[in-house]
C-alpha positions in Angstrom: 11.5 7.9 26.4 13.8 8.0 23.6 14.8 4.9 21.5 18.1 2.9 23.7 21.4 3.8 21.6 22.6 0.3 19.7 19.0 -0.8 18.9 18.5 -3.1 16.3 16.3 -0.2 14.9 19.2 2.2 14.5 18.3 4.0 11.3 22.1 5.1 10.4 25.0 6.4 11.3 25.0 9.4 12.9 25.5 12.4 11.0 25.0 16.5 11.2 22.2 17.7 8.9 20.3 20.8 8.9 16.9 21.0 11.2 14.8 23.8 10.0 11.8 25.1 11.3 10.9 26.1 7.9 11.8 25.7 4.2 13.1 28.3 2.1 10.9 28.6 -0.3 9.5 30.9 -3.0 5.5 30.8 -3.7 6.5 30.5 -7.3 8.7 27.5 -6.7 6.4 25.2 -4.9 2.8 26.4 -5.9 3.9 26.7 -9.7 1.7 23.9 -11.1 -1.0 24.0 -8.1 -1.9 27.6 -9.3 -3.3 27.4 -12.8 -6.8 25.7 -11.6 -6.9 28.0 -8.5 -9.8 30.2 -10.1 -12.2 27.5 -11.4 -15.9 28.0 -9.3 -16.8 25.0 -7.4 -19.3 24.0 -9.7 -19.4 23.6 -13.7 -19.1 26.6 -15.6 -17.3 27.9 -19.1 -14.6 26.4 -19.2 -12.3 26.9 -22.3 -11.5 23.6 -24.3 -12.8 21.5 -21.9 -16.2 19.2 -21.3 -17.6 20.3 -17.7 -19.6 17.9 -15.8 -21.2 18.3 -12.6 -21.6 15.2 -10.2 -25.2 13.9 -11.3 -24.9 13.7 -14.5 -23.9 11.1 -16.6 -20.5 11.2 -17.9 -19.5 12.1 -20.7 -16.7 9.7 -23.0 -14.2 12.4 -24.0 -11.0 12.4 -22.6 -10.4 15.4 -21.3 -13.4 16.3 -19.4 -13.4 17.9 -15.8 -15.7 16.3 -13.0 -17.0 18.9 -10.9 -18.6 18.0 -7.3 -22.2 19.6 -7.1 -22.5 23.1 -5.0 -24.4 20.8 -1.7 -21.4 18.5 -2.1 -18.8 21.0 -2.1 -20.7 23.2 0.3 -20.2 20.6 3.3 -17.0 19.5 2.3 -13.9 20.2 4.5 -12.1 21.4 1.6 -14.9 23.3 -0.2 -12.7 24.7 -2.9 -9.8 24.9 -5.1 -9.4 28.1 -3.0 -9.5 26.7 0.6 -6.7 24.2 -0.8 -4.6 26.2 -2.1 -4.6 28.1 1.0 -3.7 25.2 3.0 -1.5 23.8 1.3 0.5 26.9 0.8 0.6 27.0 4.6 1.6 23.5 4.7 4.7 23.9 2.4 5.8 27.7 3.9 5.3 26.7 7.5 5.4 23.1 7.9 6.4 23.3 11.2 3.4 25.3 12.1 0.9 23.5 9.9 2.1 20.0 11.1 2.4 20.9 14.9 -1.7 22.4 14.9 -2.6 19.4 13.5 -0.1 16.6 15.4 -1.9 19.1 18.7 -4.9 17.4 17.9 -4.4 14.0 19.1 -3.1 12.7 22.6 0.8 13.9 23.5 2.0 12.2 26.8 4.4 15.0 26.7 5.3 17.4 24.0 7.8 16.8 21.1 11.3 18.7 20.7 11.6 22.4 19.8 12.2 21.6 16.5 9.1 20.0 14.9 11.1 18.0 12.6 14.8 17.3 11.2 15.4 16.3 8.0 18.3 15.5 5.2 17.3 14.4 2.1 20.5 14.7 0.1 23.3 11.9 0.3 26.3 14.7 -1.1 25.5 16.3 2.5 26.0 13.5 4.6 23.7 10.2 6.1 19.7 10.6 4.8 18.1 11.1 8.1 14.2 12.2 8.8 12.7 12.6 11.8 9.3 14.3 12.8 8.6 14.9 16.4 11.6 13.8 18.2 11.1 13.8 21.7 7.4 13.8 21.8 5.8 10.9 23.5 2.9 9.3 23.1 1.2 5.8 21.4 -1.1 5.4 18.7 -2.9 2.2 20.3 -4.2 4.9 22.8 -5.0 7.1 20.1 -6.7 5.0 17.8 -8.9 3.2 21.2 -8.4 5.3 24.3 -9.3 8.5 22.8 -11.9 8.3 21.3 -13.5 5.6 24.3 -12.7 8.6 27.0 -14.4 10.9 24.3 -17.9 9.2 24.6 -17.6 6.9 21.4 -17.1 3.5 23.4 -20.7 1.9 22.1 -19.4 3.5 18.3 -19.2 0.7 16.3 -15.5 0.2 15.4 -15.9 -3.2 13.2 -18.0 -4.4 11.1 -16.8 -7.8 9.9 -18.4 -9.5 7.2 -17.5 -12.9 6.5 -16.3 -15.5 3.1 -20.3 -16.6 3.8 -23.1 -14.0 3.7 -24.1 -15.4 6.5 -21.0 -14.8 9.0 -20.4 -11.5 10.1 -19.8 -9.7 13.7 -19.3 -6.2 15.2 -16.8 -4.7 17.5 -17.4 -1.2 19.4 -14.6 0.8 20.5 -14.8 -0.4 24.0 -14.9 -4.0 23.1 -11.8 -3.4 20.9 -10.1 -2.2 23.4 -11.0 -4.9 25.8 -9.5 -7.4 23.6 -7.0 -5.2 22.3 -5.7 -5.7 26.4 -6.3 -9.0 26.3 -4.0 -9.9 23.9 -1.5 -7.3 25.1 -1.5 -9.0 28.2 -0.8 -12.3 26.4 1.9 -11.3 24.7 3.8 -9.5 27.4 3.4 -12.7 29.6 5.3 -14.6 27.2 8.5 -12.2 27.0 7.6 -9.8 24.8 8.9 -6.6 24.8 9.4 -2.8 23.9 11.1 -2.8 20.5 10.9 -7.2 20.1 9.6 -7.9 17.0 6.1 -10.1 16.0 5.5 -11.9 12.7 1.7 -11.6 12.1 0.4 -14.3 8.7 -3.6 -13.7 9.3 -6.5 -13.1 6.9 -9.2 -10.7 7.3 -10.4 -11.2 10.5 -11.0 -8.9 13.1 -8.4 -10.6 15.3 -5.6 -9.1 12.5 -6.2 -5.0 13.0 -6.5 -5.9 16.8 -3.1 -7.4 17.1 -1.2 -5.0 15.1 -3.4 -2.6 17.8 -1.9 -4.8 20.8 1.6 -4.7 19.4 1.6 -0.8 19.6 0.1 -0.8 22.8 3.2 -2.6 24.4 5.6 -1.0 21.9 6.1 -4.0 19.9 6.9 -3.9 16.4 4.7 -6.1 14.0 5.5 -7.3 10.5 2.3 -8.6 9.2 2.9 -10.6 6.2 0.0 -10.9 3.6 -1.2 -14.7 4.0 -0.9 -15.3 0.2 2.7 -15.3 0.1 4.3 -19.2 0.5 6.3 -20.9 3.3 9.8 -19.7 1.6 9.0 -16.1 1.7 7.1 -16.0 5.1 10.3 -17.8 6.3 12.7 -15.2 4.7 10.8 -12.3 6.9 11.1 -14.6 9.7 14.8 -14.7 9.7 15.2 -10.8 8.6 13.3 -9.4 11.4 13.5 -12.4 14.4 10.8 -12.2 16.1 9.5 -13.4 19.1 6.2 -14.7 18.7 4.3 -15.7 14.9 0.3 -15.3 14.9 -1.6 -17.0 12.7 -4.9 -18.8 11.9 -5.5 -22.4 11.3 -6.9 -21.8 7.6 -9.3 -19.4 6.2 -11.7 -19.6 3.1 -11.1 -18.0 0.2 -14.3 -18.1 -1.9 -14.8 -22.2 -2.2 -11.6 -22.8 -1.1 -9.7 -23.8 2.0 -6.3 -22.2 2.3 -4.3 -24.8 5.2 -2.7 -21.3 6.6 -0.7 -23.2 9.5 0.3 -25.8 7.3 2.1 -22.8 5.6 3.5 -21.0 8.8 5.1 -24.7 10.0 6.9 -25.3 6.8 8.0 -21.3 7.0 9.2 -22.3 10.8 11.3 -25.5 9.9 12.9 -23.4 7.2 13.7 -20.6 9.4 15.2 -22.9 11.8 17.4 -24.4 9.5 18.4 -20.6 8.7 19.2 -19.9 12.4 16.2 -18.1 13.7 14.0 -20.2 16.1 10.3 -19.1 17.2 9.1 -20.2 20.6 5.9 -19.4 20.4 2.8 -19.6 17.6 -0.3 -18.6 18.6 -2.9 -19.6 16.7 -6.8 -18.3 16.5 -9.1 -21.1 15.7 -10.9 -19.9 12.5 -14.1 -22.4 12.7 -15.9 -21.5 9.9 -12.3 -22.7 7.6 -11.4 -25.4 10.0 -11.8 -27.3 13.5 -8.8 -27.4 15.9 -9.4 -31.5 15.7 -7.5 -31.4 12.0 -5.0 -28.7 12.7 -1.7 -30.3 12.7 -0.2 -29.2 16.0 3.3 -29.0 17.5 3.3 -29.2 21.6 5.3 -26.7 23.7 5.7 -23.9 20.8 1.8 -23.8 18.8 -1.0 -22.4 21.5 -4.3 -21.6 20.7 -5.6 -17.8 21.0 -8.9 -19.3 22.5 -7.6 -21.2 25.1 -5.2 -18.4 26.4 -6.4 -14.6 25.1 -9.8 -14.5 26.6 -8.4 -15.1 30.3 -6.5 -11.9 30.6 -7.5 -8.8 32.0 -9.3 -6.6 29.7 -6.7 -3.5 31.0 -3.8 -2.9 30.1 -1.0 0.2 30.8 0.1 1.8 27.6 3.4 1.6 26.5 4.6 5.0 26.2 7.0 5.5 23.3 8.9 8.4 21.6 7.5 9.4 18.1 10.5 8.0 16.3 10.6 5.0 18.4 9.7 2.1 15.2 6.3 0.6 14.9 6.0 -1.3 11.7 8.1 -3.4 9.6 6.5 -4.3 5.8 8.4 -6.0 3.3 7.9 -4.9 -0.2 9.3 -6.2 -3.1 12.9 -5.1 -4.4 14.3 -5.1 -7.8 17.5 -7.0 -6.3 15.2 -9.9 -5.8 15.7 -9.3 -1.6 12.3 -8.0 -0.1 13.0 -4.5 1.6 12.2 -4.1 5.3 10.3 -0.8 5.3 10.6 0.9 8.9 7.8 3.4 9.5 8.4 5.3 13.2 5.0 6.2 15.3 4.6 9.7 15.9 4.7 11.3 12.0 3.4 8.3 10.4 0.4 8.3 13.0 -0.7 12.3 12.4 0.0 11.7 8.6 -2.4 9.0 8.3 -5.1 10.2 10.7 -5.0 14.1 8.5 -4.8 12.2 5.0 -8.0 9.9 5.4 -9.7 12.7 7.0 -9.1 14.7 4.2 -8.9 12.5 1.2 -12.2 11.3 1.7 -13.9 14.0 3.2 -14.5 12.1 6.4 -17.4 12.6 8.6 -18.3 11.4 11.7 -21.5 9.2 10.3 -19.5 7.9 7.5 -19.1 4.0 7.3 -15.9 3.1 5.7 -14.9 0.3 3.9 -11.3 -0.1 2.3 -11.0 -3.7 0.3 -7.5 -4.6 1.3 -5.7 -6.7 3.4 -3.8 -5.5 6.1 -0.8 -7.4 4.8 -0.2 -4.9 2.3 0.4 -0.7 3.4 -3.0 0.0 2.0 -4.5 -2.0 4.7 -2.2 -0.7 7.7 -3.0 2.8 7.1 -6.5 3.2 5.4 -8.5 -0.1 7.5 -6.4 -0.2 10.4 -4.8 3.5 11.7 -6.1 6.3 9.4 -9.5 5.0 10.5 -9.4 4.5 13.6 -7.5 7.4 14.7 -10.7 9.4 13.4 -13.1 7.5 15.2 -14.2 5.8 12.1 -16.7 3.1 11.8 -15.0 0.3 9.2 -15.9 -2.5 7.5 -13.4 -5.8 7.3 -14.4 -8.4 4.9 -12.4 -11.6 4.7 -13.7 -13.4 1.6 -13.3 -12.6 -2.6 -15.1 -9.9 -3.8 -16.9 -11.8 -6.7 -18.1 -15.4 -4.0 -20.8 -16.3 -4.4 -21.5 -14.1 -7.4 -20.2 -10.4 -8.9 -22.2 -8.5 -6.7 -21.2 -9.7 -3.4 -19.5 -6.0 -2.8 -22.7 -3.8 -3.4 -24.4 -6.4 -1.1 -21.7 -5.7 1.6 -22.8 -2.0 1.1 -26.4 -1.8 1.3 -26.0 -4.1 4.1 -23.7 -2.1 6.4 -24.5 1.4 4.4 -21.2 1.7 3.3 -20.9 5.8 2.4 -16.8 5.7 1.3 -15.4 2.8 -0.6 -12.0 2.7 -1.4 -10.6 -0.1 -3.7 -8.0 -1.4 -6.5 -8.8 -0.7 -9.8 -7.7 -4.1 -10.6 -11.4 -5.2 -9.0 -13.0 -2.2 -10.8 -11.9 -4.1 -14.1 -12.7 -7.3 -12.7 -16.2 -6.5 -12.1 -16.4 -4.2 -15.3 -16.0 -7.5 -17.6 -18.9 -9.0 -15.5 -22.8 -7.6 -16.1 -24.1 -4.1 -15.0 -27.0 -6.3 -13.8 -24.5 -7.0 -10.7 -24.4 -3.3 -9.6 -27.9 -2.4 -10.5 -29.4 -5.0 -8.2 -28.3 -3.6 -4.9 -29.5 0.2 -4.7 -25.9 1.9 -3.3 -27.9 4.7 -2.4 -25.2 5.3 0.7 -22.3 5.5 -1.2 -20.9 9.1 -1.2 -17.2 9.1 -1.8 -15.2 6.3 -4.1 -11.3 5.5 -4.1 -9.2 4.4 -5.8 -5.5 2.6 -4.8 -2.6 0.5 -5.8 -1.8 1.5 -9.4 -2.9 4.2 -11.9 -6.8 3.6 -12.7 -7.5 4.0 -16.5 -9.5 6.5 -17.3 -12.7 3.8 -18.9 -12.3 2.1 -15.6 -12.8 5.7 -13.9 -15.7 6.1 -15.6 -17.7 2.8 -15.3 -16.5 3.5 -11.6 -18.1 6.6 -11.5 -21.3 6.0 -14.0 -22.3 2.5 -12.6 -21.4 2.2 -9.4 -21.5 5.7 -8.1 -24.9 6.7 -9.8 -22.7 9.8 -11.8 -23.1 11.4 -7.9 -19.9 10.1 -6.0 -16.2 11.7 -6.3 -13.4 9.3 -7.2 -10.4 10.0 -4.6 -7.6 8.3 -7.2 -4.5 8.1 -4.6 -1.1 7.7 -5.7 1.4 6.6 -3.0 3.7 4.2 -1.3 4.4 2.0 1.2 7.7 4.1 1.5 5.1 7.1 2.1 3.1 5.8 4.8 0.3 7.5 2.8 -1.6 9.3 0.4 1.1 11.9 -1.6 -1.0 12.8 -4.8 -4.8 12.7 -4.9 -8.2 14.5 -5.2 -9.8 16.3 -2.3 -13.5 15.3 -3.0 -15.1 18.5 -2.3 -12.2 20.9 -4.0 -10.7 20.0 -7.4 -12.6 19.4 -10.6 -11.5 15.6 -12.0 -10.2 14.5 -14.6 -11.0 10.3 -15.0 -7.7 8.6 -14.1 -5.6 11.5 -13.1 -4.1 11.8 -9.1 -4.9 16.1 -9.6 -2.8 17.6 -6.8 -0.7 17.0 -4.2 -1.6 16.7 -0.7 -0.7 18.7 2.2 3.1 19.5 3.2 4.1 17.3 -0.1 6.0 18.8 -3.1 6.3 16.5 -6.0 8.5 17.4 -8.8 9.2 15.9 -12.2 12.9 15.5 -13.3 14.4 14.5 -16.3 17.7 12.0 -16.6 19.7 14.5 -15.7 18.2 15.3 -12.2 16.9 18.9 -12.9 13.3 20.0 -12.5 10.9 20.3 -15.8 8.1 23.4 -16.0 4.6 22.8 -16.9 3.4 20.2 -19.3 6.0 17.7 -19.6 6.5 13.7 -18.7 9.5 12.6 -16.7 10.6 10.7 -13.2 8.4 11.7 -9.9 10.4 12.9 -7.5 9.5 14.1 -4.3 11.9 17.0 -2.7 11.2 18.0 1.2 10.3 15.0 3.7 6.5 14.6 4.9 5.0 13.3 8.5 4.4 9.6 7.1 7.5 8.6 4.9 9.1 5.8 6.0 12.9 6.4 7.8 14.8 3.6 6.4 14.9 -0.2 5.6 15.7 -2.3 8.4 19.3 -3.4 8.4 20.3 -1.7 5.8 20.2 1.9 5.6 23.0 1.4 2.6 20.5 0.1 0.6 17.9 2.9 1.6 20.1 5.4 0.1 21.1 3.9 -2.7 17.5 2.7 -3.6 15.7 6.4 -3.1 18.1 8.9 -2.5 21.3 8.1 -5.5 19.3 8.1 -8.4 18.2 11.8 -8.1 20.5 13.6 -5.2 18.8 16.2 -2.9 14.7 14.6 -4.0 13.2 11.3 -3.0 12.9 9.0 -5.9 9.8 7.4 -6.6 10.7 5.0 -9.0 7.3 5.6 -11.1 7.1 8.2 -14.3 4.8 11.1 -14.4 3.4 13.4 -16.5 1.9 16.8 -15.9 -1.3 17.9 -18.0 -1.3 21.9 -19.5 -3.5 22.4 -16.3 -1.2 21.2 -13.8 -2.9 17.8 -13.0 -0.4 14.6 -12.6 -1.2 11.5 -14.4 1.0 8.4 -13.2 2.7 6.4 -16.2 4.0 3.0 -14.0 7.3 1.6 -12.7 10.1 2.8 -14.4 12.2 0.3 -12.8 12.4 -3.5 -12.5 9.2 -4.0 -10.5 6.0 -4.9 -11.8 2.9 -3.7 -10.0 0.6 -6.2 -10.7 -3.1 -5.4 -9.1 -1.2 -3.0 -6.9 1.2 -6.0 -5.5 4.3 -5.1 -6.5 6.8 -8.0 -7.0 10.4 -7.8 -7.9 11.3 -9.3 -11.1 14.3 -11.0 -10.1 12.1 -12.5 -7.1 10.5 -14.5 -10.2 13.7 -15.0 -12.5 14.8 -16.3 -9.5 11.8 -19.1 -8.6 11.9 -19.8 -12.2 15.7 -21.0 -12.6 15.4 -23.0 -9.5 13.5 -25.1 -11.5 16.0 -28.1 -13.0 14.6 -28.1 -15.9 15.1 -23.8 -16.9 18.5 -22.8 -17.4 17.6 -19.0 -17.8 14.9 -16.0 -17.2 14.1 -13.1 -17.6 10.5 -11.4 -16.6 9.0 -8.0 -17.4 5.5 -6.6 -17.2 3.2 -5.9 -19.6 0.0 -4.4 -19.6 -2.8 -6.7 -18.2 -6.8 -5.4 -18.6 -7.7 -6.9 -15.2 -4.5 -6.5 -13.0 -2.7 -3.2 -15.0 0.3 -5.1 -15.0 0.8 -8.8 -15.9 4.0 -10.7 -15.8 5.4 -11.9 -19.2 8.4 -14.4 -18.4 10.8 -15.3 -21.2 12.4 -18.7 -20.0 15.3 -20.6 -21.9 15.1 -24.3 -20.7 18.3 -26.6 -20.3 19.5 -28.0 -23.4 17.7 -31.2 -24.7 14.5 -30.0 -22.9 11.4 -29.6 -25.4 8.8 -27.2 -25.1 6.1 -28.5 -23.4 2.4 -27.3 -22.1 3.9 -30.0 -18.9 6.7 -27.8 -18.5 5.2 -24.5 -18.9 2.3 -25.6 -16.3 5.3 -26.6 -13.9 7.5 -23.5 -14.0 4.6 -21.5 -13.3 3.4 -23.8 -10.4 7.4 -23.3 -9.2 6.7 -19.6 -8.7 3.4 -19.9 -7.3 4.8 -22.3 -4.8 8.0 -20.3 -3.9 6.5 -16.4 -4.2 2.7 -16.7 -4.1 -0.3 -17.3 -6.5 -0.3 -13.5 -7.5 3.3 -13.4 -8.4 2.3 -16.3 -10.9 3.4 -15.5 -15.1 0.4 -14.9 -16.9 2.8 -16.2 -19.9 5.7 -18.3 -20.8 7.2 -17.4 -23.9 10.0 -20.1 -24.8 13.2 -18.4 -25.7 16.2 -20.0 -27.1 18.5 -17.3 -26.2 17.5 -14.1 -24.7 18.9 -10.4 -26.3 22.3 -10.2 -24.5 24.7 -6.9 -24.6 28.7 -8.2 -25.0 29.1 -7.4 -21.8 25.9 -10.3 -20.7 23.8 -7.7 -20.0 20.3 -8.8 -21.0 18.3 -5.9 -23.1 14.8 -5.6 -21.6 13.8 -2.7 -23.4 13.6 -5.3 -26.6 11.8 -7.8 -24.4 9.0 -5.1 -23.7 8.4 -4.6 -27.2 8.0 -8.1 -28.0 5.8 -9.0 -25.0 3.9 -6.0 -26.1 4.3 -6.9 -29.8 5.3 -3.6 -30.1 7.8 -5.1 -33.3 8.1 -1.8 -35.2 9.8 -0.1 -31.9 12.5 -2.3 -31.3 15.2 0.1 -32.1 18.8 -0.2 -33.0 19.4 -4.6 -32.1 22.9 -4.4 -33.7 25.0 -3.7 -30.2 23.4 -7.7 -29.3 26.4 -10.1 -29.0 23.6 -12.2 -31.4 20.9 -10.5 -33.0 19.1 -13.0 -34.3 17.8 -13.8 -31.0 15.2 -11.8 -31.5 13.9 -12.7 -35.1 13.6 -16.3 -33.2 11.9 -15.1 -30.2 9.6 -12.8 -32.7 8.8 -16.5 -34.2 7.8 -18.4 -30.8 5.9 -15.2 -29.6 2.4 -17.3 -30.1 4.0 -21.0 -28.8 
């Protein structure tokens, strides 16, 4: 059941591009910086130069030390050793087709996928950028993720373990009473119009209710765009009118530590500005969160806002399955764009659904008795692949919490653990710093004695945070999987394989399975050994993402220009003497800020709507809690002091517009920013003075006025 010609999910033109079964490859091109670490044992030993620590012991503070897992860790690993992975992986980059179809064999196939396993053209000189990975194969990754693993005897398996804001609020789901509802809501949906290929607009917290509709969606072949319920009415509205959907779910409100967040006030304001813009929503359904807010002081609109208890719970709890062709779409997330538009990133079913099941198995060395627990919100990719599908499509037991990690106190988290037993937890290291600043006393309370495997997401961890990871909270015994990927990627692209590679705090190691990241240099050509450049990634995977919705121009430009015939990443890279890759950041105009990342011209652009600022110009700096922290530079309109008033406002303007993260941790008054001739402004000179970096501002004399920046070098501290 292929995808109907004309769909609003077209991803391109058409185009001829090659479809091989098998790359051309030599083992010294794509193993070349895999291969110097191939022969270390798989526990401590001599090694040259180097401080070698088994798992156990307490770490030690240098910074090039290697972390070894013990011989019991690596011994019931699945990947053992640095041997076992090469081996894989070499298979997985010589063979893909091969090493891909075993592993896609192991889930459920309604019918079998197209001779060739996948088609792929990653280079715009040779025509339209086009990937697809098991065309013609049908199946659905609802039934995969519930279905399956029901028929296969794990129905009383607990699926969720929800813990609520308060201690006291929690609740389980097993597989079979996920799917139940899962049905239920499936039912709903489809009884009010919805279709194969319609669009949903999902703005819910951590509830259970938010994995189980993106569930129900891929059960009927809908496609959902959950939208993180932090962002405001204005850019909840903007997704609206981008992807038109049919139906918008929400909750009433939802607590967020001590405080109430009106979440419906926010969708209504999003619906009337939509509107306005030309996209009407018919129906809201609405799940009545109690423990934020009664039903009785909702603001309601009759005929278009319905409440999920009054109508879910009366449908059947079966429900057919949607069958759908593996590059038939299933998600739309918007992530922020350095043009200041969010980008509609289209993942497809069948590749992203293998690539996600095979890299949480094997990234955290999943096994069956495991209880999982992943800290973000499904509103963000982390969330979609590692608490929702990567999961569940292992039969995973997982924990969903809906409150702030440090309510009522700092150790709220190791009390979630000991509670549910938590053996892999996978966070931000933005909330490793967080907590770090806070006492050890916090940690030490709670025992953590089930914790087995750590991780790591969002943005490069420092290698301090690493280790107070590691020391404090892992008792020196538990691995640190420190992921670098994308929401473009659908999944994990660079990290450790707990029971294979020796560590090294705050380095990604190795890439995963099937992927082949290179570094370049400005010129596009591929650097050798130790060296730091742009991460590219040549060769398409399973999981990436197949273009951005409605605009496949942009696509190309954004990922495929920069570097013709590789993937651009847009972060920098460097590669260590021993072949391990250590992330450097953005390298262009977004700032990841506690792994959100937000376009800078998104804020230059909430900030001059204000009446009173007549220019801005944002850039990130490094933040100790959130790795990046926004640093806005703001000329107000002439006649218009300086004032803490005004600086409180602009900042509430961007809160209000964008979202409370997206929010400048500083306002540095600027009577004229550094301007080119030609008006372009010169960031590089901004970075330096938000960093106070003053000795490396370089050559100012091509500014139509240089002494812009001796004044902006003056208010630096106002």
């Amino acid at each position: 059941m292929a995808s109907s010609s004309g769909s609003d999910w077209s991803l391109g033109g058409e185009s001829s591009f090659p479809c091989p079964s098998g790359r051309k490859l030599t083992t010294s091109d794509h193993l070349r910086h895999v291969q110097s670490m191939a022969n270390v044992p798989s526990a401590a030993g001599a090694i040259p130069h180097l401080n070698a620590v088994i798992l156990g012991e307490a770490l030690a503070s240098e910074e090039d030390e290697l972390v070894f897992p013990s011989v019991e860790f690596s011994r019931q690993a699945l990947v053992p050793s640095p041997r076992k992975y090469l081996e894989m992986y070499k298979r997985s980059i010589e063979d893909p087709a091969r090493f891909w179809s075993d592993i896609a064999s192991e889930l459920y196939w309604k019918e079998k996928w197209d001779k060739e396993v996948y088609c792929e053209n990653l280079d715009v000189r040779e025509g339209t950028v086009k990937i697809e990975w098991f065309k013609g194969g049908i199946t659905n990754i609802c039934y995969n993720c519930l279905d399956r693993n029901v028929e296969s005897g794990l129905g009383d398996k607990i699926a969720f373990l929800w813990e609520g804001n308060e201690p006291e609020l929690d609740g389980t789901l097993t597989y079979k009473e996920l799917l139940h509802k899962v049905c239920q809501l499936a039912n709903y949906l489809k009884d009010v119009g919805v279709k194969k290929g319609d669009a949903l607009v999902v703005y819910l917290p951590m509830l259970m209710e938010l994995p189980m509709t993106m569930l129900a969606c891929a059960r009927i072949g809908a496609v959902h765009s959950v939208v993180f319920a932090g962002f405001s009415a204005e850019s909840l509205a903007q997704r609206i009118v981008d992807c038109k959907p049919k139906v918008v779910i929400t909750c009433n409100a939802v607590k967020r530590g001590p405080k109430v967040i009106n979440l419906k006030e926010i969708v209504d304001a999003a619906l009337i500005e939509s509107a306005r813009n030309g996209v009407s929503v018919d129906v809201c359904l609405t799940y009545e969160n109690m423990s934020a807010m009664k039903r009785e002081t909702t603001k309601w609109q009759s005929g278009r806002d319905i409440w999920w208890q009054d109508v879910v719970p009366k449908y059947s709890t079966m429900c057919p399955v949607e069958w759908v062709d593996a590059e038939d779409p299933l998600f739309l997330l918007y992530t922020s764009g350095s043009t200041g538009k969010p980008k509609g990133v289209l993942h497809t079913t069948g590749g992203y659904m293998v690539y996600t099941a095979t890299t949480f198995k094997y990234a955290f060395d999943y096994k069956p008795s495991d209880v999982y627990w992943c800290t973000a919100d499904c509103g963000w990719i982390t969330g979609h692949s590692y608490v929702a599908y990567g999961p569940l499509l292992n039969g995973a037991s997982v924990v969903i919490f809906e409150g702030a990690p440090n309510y009522p106190d700092s150790g709220r988290c190791w009390e979630i653990v000991d509670k549910y037993k938590v053996s892999i937890f996978y966070t931000a290291p933005t909330l490793v710093r967080s907590l770090m600043r806070d006492s050890d006393e916090y940690v030490n309370r709670y025992s953590r004695k089930s914790l087995r495997v750590l991780g790591s997401v969002g943005e490069p961890i420092n290698p301090s945070a690493w280790r107070w990871f590691f020391n404090i909270v892992g008792g020196s015994k538990c691995p640190i999987s420190d992921t670098w990927w994308q929401t473009e990627t659908g999944g994990f692209m660079i990290t450790p394989l707990p029971g294979a590679w020796p560590q090294k705090p705050g380095s990604a190691t190795f890439p995963f399975f099937g992927v082949q990241p290179v570094i370049v240099n400005e010129n596009g050509q591929e650097i050798d050994g130790e060296c730091n450049g742009y991460l590219c990634l040549k060769g398409s995977w399973p999981g990436a993402f197949r273009t951005l919705y409605g605009d496949h121009e942009r696509y190309e430009t954004t990922y495929f220009k920069p570097f013709p015939g590789y993937y651009f990443s847009g972060d920098g890279c460097s590669r260590d003497k021993d072949g391990y890759h250590w992330l450097t950041g953005r390298v262009d105009d977004v700032i990841n800020v506690s792994g959100h990342r937000i376009g800078t011209t998104e804020v230059e652009s909430a900030l001059v709507s204000h009446p009173q600022c007549a220019e801005a110009a944002v850039v990130g700096v490094e933040h100790e809690v959130k790795g990046q922290g926004i640093y806005a530079f703001v000329t107000p309109v002439e006649g218009t002091d300086y004032s803490e008033e005004l600086r409180k406002t602009l900042i509430l303007r961007v809160r209000k517009q964008i979202g409370a993260f997206s929010a400048p941790d500083k306002i540095h008054w600027a009577p004229g920013l550094p301007k080119t001739r030609s008006g372009k402004i010169m960031r590089r000179i901004l970075r330096k003075i938000a960093s106070r970096q003053l000795d490396e501002l370089g050559d100012t004399s091509t500014l139509a006025d240089p002494s812009v920046v001796d004044q902006l070098i003056a208010l630096a501290d106002i």
